[in-house]
mmCIF file as Biopython writes it, N, C-alpha, C and O atoms, coordinates in Angstrom:
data_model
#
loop_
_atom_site.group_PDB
_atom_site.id
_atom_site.type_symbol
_atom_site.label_atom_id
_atom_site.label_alt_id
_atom_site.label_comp_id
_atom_site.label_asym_id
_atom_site.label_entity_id
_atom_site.label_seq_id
_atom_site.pdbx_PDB_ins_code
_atom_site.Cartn_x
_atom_site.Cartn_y
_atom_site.Cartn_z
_atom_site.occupancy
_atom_site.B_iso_or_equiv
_atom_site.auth_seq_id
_atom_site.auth_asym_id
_atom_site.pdbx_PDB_model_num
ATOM 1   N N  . UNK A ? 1  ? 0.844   -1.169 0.000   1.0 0.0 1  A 1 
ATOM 2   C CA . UNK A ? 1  ? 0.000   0.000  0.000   1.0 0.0 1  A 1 
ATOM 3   C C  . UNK A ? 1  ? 0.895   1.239  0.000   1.0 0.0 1  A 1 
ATOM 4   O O  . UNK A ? 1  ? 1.440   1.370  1.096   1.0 0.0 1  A 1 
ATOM 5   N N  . UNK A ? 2  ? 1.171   2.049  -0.749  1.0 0.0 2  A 1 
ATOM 6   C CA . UNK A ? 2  ? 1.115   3.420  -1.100  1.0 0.0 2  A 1 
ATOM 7   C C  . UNK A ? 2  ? 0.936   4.568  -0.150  1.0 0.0 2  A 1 
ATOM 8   O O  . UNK A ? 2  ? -0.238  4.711  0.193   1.0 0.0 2  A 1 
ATOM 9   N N  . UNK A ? 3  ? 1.519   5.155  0.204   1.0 0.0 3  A 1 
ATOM 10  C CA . UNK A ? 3  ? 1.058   6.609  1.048   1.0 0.0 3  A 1 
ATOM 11  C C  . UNK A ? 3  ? 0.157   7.325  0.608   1.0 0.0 3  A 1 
ATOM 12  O O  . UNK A ? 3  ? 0.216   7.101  -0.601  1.0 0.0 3  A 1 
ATOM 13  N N  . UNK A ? 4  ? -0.697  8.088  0.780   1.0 0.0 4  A 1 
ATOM 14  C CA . UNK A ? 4  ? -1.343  8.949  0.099   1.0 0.0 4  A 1 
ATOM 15  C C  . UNK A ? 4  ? -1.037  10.098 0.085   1.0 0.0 4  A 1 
ATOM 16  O O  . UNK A ? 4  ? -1.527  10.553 1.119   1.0 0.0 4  A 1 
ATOM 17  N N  . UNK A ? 5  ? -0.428  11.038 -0.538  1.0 0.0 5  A 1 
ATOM 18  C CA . UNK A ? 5  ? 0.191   12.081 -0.915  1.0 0.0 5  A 1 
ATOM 19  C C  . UNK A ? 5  ? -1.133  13.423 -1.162  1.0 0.0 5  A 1 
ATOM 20  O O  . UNK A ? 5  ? -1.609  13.530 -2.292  1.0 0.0 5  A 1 
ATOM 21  N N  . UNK A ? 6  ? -1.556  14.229 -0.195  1.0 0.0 6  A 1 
ATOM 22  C CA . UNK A ? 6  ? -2.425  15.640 -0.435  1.0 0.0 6  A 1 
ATOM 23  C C  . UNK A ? 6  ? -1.602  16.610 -0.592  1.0 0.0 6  A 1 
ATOM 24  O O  . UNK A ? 6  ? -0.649  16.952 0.109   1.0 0.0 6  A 1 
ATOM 25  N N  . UNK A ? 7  ? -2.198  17.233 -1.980  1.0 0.0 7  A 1 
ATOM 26  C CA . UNK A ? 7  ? -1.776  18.530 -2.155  1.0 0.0 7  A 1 
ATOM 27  C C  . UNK A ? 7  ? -2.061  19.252 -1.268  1.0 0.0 7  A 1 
ATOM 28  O O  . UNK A ? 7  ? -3.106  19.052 -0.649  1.0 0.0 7  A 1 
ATOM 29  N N  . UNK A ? 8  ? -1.163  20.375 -0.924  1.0 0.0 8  A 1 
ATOM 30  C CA . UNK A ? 8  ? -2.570  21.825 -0.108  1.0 0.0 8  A 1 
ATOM 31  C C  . UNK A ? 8  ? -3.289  22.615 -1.000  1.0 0.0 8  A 1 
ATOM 32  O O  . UNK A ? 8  ? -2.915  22.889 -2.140  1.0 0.0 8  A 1 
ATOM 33  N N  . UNK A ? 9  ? -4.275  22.961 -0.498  1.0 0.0 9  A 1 
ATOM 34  C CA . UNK A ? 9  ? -5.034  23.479 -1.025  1.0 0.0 9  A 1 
ATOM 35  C C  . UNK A ? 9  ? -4.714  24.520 -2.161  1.0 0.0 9  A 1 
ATOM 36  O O  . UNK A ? 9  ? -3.755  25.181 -1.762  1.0 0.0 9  A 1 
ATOM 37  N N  . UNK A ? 10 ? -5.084  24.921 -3.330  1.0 0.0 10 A 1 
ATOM 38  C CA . UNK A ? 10 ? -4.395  25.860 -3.982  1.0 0.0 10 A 1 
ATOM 39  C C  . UNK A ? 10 ? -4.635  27.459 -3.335  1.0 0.0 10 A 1 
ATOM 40  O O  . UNK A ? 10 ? -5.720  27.834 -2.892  1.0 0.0 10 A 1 
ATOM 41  N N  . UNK A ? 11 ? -3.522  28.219 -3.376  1.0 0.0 11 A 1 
ATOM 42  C CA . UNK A ? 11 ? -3.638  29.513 -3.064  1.0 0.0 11 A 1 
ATOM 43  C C  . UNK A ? 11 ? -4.742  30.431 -4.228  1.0 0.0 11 A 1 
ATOM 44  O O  . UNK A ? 11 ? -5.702  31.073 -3.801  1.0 0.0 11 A 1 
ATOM 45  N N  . UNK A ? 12 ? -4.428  30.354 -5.591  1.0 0.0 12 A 1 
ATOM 46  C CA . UNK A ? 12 ? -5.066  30.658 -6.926  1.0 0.0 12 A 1 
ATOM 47  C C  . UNK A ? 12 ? -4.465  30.280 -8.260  1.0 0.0 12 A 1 
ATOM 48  O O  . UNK A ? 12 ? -3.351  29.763 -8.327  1.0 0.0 12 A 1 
ATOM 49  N N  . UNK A ? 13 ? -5.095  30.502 -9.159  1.0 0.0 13 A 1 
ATOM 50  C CA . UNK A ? 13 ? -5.578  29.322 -10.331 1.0 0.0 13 A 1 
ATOM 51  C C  . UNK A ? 13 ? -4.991  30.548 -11.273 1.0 0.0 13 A 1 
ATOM 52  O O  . UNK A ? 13 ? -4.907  31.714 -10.889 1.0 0.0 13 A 1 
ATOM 53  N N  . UNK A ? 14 ? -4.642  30.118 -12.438 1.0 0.0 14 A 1 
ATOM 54  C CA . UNK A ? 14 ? -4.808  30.760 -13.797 1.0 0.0 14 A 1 
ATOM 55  C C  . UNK A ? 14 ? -6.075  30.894 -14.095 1.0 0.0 14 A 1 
ATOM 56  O O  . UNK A ? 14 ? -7.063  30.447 -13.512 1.0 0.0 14 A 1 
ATOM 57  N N  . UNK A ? 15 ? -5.958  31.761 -15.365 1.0 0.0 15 A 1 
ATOM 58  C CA . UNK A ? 15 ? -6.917  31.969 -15.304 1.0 0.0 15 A 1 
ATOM 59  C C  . UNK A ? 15 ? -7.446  30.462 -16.341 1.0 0.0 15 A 1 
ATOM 60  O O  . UNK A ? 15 ? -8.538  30.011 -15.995 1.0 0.0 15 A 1 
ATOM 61  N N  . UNK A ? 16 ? -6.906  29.886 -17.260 1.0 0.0 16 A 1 
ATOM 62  C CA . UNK A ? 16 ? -7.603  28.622 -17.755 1.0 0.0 16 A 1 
ATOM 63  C C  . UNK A ? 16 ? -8.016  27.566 -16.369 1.0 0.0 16 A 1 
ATOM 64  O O  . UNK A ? 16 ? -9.020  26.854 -16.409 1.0 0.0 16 A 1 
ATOM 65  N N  . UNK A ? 17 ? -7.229  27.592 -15.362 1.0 0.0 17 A 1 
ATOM 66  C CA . UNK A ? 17 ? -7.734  26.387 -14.517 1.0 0.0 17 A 1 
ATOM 67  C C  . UNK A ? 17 ? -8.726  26.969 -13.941 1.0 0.0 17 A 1 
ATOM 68  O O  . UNK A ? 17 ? -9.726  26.266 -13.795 1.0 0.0 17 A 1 
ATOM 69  N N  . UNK A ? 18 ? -8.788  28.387 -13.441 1.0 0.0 18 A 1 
ATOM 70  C CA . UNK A ? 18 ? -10.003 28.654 -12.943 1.0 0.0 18 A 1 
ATOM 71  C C  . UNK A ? 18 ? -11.191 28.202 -13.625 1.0 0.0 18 A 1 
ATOM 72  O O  . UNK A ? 18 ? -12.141 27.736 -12.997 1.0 0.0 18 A 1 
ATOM 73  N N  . UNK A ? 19 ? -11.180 28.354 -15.294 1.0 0.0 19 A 1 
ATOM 74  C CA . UNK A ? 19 ? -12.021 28.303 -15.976 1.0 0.0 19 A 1 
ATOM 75  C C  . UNK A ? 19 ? -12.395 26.687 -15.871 1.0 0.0 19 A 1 
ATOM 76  O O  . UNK A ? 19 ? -13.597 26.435 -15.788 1.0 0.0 19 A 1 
ATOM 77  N N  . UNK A ? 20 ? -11.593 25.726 -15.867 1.0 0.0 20 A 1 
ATOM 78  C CA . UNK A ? 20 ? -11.875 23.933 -15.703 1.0 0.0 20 A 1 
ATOM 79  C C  . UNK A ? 20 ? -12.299 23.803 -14.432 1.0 0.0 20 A 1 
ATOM 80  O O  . UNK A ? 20 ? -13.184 22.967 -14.247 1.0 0.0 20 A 1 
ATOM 81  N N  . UNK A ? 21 ? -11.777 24.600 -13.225 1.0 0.0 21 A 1 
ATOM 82  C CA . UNK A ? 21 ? -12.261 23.759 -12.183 1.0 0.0 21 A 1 
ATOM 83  C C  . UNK A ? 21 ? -13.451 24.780 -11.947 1.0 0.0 21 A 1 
ATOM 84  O O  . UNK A ? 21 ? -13.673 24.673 -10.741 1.0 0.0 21 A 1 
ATOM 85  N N  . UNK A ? 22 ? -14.129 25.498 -12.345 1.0 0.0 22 A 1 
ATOM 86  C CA . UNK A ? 22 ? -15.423 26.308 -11.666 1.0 0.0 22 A 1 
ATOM 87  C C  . UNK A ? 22 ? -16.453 25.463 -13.032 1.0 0.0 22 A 1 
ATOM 88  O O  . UNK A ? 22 ? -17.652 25.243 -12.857 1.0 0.0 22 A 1 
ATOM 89  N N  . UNK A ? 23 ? -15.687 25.064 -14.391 1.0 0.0 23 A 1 
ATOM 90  C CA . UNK A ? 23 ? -16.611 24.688 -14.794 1.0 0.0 23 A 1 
ATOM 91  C C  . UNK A ? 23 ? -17.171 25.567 -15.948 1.0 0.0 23 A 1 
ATOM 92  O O  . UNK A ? 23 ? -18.042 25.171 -16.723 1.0 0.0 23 A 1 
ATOM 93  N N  . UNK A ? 24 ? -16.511 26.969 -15.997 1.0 0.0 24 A 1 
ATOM 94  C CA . UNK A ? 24 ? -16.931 27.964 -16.612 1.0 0.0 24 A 1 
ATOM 95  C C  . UNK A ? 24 ? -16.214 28.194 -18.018 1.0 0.0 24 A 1 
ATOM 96  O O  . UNK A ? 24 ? -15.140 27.594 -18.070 1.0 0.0 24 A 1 
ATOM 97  N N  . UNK A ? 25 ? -16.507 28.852 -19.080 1.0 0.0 25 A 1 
ATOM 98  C CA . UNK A ? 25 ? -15.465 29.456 -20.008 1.0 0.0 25 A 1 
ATOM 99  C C  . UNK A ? 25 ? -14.865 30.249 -19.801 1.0 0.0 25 A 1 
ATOM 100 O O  . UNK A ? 25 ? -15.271 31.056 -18.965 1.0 0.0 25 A 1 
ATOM 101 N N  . UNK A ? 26 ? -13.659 30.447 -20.399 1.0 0.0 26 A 1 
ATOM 102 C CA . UNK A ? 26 ? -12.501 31.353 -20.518 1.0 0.0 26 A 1 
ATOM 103 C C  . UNK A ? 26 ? -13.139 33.044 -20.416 1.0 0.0 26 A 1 
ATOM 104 O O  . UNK A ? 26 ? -12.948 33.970 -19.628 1.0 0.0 26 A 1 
ATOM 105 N N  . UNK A ? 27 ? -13.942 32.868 -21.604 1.0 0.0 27 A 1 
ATOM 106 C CA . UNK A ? 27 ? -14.673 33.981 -21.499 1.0 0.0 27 A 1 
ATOM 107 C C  . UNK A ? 27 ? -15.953 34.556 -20.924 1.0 0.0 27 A 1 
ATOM 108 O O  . UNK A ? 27 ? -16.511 35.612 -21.223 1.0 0.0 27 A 1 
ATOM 109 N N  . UNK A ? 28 ? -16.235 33.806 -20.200 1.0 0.0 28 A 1 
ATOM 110 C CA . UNK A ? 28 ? -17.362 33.603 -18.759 1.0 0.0 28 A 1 
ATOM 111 C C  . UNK A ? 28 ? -15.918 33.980 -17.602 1.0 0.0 28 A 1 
ATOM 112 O O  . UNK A ? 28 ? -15.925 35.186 -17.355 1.0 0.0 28 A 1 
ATOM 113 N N  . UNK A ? 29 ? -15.345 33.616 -17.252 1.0 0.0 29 A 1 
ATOM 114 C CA . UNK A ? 29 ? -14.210 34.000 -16.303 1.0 0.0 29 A 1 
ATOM 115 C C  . UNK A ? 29 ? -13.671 35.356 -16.560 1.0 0.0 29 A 1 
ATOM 116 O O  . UNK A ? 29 ? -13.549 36.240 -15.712 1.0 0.0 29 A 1 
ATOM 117 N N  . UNK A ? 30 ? -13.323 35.441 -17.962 1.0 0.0 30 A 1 
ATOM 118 C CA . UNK A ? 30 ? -12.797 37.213 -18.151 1.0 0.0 30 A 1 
ATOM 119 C C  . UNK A ? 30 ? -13.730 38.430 -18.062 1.0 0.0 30 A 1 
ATOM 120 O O  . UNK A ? 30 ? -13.285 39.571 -17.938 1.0 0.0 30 A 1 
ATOM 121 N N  . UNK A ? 31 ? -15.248 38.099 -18.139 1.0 0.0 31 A 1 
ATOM 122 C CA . UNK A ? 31 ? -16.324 38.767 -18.492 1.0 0.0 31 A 1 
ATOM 123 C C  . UNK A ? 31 ? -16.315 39.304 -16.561 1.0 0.0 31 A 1 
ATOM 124 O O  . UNK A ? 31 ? -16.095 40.362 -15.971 1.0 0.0 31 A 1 
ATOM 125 N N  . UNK A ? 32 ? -16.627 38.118 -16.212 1.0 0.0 32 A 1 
ATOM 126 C CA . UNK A ? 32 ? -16.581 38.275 -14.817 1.0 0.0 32 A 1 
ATOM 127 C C  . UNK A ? 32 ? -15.705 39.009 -14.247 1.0 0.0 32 A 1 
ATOM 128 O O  . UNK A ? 32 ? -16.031 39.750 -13.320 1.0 0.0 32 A 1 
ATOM 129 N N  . UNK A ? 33 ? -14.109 38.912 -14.820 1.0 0.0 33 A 1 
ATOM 130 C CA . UNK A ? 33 ? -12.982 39.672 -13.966 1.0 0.0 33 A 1 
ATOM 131 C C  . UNK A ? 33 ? -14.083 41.339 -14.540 1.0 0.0 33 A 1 
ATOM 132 O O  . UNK A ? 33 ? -14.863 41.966 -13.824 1.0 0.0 33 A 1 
ATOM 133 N N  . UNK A ? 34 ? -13.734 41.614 -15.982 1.0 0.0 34 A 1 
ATOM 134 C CA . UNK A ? 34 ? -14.414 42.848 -16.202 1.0 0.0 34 A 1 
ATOM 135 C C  . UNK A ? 34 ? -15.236 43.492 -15.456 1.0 0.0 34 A 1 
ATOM 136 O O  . UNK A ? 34 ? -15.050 44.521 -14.806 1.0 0.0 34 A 1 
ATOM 137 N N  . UNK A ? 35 ? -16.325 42.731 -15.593 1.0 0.0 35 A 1 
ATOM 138 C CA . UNK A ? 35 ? -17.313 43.311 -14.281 1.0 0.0 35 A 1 
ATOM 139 C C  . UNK A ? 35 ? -17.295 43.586 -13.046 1.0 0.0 35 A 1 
ATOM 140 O O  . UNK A ? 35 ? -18.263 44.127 -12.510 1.0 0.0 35 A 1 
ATOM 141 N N  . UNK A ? 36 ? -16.161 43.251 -12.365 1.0 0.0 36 A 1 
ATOM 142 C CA . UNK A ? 36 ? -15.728 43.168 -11.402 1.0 0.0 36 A 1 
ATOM 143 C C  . UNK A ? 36 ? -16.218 42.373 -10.135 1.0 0.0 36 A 1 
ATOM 144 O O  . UNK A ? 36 ? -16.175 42.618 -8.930  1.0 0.0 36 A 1 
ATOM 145 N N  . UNK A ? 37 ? -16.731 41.257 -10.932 1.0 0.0 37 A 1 
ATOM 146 C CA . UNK A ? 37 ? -17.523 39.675 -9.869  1.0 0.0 37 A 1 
ATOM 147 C C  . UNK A ? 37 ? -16.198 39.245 -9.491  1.0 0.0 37 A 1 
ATOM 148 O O  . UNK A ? 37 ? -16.032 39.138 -8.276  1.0 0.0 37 A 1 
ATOM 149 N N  . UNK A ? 38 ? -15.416 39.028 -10.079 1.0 0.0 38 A 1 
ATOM 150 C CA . UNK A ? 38 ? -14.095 38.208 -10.154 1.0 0.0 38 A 1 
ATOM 151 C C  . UNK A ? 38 ? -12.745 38.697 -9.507  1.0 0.0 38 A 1 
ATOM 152 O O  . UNK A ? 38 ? -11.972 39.011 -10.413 1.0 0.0 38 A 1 
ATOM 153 N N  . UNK A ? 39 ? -12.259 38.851 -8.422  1.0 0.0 39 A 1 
ATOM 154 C CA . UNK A ? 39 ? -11.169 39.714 -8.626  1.0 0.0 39 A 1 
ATOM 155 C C  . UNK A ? 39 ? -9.581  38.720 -8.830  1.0 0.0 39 A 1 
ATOM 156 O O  . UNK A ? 39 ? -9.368  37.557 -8.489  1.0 0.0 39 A 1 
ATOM 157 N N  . UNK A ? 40 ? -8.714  39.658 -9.472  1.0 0.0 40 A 1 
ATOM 158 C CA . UNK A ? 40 ? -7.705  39.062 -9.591  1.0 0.0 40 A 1 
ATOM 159 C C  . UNK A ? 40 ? -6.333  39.679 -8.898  1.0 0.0 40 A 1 
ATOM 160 O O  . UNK A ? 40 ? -6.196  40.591 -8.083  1.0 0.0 40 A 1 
ATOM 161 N N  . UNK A ? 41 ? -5.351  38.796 -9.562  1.0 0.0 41 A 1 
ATOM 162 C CA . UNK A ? 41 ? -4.480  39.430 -8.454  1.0 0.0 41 A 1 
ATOM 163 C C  . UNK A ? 41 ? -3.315  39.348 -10.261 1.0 0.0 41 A 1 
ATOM 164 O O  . UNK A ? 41 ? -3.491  38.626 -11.243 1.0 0.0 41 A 1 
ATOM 165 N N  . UNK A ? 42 ? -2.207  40.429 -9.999  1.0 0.0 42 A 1 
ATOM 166 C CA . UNK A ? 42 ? -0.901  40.375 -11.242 1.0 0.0 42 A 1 
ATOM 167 C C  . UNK A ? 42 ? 0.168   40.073 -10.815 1.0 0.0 42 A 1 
ATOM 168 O O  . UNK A ? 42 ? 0.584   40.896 -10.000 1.0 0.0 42 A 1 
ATOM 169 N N  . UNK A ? 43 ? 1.066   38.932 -11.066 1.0 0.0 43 A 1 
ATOM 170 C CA . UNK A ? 43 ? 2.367   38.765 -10.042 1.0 0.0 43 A 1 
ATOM 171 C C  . UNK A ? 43 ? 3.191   38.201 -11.894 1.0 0.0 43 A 1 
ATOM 172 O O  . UNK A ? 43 ? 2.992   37.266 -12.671 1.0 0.0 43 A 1 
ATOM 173 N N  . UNK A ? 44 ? 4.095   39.384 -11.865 1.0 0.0 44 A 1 
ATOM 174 C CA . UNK A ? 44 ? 5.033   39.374 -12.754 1.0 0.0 44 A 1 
ATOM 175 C C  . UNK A ? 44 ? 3.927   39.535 -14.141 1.0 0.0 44 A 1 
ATOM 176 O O  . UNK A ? 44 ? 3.099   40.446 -14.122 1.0 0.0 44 A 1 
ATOM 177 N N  . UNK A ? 45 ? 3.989   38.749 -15.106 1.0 0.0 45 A 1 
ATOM 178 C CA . UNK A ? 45 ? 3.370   38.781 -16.424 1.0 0.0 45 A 1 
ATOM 179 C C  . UNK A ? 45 ? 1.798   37.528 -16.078 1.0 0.0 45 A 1 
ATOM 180 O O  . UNK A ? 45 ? 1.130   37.028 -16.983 1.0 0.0 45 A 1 
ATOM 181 N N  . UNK A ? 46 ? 1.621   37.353 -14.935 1.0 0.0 46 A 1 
ATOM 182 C CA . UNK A ? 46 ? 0.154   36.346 -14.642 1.0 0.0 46 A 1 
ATOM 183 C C  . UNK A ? 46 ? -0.265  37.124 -14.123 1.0 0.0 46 A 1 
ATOM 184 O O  . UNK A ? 46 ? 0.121   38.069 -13.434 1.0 0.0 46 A 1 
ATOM 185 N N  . UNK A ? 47 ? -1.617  36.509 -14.640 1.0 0.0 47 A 1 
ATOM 186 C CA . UNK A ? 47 ? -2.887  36.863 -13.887 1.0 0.0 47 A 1 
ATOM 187 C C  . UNK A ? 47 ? -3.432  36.035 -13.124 1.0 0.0 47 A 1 
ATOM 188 O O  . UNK A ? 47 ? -3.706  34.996 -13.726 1.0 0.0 47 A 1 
ATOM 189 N N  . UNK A ? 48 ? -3.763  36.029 -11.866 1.0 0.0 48 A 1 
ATOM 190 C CA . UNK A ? 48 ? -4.257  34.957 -11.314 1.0 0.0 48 A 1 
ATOM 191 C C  . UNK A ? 48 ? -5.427  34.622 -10.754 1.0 0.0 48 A 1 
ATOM 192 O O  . UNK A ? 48 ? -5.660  35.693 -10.192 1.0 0.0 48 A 1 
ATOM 193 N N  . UNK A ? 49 ? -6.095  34.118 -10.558 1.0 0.0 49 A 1 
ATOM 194 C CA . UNK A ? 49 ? -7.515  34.509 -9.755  1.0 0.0 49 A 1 
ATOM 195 C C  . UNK A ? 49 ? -7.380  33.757 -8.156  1.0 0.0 49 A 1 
ATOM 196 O O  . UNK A ? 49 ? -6.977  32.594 -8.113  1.0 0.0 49 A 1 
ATOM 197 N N  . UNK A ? 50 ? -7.635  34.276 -7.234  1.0 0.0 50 A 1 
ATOM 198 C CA . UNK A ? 50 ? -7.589  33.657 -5.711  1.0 0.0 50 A 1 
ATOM 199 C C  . UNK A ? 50 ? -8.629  32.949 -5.499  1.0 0.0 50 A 1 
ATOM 200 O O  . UNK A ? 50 ? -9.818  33.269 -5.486  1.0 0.0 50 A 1 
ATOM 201 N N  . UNK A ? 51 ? -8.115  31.960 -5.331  1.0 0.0 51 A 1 
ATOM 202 C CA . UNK A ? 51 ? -9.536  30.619 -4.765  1.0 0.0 51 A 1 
ATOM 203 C C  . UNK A ? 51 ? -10.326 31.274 -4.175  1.0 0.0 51 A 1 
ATOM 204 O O  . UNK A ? 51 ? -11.474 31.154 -4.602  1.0 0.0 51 A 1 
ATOM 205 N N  . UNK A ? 52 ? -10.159 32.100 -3.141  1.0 0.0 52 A 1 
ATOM 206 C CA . UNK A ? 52 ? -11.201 32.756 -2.323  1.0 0.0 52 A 1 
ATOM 207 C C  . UNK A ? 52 ? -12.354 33.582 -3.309  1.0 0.0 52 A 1 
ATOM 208 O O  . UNK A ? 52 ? -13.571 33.435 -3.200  1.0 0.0 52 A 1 
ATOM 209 N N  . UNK A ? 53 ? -11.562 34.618 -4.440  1.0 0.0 53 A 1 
ATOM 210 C CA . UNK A ? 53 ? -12.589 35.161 -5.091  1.0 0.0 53 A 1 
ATOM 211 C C  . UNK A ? 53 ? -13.439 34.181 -6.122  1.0 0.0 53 A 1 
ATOM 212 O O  . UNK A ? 53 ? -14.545 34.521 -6.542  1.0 0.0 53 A 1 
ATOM 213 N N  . UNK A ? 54 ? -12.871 33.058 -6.449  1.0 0.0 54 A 1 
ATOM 214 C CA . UNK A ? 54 ? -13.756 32.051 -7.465  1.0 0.0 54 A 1 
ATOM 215 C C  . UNK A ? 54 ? -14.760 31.341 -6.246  1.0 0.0 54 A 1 
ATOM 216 O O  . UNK A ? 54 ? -15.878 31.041 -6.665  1.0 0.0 54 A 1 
ATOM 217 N N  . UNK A ? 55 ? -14.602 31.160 -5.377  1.0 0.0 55 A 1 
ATOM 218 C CA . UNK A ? 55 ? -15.544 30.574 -4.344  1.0 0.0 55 A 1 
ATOM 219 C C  . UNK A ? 55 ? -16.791 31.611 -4.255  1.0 0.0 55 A 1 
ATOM 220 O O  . UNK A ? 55 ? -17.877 31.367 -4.782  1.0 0.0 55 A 1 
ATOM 221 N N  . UNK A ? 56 ? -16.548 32.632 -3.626  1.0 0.0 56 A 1 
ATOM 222 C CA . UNK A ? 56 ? -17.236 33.821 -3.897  1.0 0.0 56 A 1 
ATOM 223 C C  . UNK A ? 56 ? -18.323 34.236 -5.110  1.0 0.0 56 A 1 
ATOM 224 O O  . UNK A ? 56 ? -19.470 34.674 -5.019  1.0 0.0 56 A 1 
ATOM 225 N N  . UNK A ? 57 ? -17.297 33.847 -6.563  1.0 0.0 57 A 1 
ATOM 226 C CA . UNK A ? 57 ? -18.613 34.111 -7.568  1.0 0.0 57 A 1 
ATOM 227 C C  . UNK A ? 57 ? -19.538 33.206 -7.700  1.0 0.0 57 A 1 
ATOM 228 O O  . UNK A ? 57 ? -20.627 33.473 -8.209  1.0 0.0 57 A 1 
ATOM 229 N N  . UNK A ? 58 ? -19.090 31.533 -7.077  1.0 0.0 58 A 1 
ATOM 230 C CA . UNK A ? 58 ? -19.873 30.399 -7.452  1.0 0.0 58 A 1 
ATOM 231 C C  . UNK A ? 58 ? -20.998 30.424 -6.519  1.0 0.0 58 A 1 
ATOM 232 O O  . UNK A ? 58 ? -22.116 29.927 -6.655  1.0 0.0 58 A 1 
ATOM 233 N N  . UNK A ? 59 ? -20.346 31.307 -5.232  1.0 0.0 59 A 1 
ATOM 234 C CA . UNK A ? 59 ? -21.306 31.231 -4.379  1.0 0.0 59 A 1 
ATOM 235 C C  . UNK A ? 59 ? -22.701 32.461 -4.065  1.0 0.0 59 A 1 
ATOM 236 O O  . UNK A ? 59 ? -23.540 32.637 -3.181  1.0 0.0 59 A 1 
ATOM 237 N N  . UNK A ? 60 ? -22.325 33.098 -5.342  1.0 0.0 60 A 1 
ATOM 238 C CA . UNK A ? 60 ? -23.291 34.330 -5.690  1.0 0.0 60 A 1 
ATOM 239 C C  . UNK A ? 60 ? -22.923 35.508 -5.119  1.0 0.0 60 A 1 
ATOM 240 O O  . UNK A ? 60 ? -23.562 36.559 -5.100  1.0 0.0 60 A 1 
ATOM 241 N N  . UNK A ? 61 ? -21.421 35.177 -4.465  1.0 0.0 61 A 1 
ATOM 242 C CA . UNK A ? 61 ? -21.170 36.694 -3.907  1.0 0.0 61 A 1 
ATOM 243 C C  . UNK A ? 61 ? -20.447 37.624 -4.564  1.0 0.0 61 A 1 
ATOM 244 O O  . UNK A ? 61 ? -19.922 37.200 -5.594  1.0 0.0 61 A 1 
ATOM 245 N N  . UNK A ? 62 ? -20.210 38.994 -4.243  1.0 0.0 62 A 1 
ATOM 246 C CA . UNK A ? 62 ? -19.108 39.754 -4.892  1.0 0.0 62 A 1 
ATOM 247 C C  . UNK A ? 62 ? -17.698 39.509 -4.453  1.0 0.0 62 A 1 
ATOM 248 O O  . UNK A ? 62 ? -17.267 38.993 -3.421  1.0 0.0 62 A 1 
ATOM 249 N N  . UNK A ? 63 ? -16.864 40.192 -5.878  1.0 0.0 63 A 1 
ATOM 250 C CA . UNK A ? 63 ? -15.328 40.068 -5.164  1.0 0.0 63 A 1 
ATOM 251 C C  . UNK A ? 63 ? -14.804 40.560 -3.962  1.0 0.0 63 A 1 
ATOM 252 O O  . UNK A ? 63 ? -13.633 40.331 -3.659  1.0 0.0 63 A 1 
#
């Protein structure tokens, strides 16, 4: 038997994984940053989105 190895939790997503793991499109995710449902964060040349704010839009709240 194998160890079982857990990631931690992610801090934040690109913006394509945001888009796979919420389930959403690319451009359902950017529409959202626009509007300002979504917030993001810029570290060097990424954009990132914080788990906390994708929890937030799924969960009907604001950024």
């Amino acid at each position: 038997m194998s160890p079982v190895s857990k990631e931690p939790d992610r801090l934040c997503y690109s913006i394509a994984q945001a888009a796979r793991v919420s389930s959403l499109g690319r451009s359902t995710v950017y529409r959202a940053i626009k509007a300002g449902r979504l917030a993001v964060v810029k570290v060097g040349g990424r954009t990132l989105v914080p788990a906390a704010s994708l929890h937030r839009l799924l969960s009907g709240g604001a950024a």
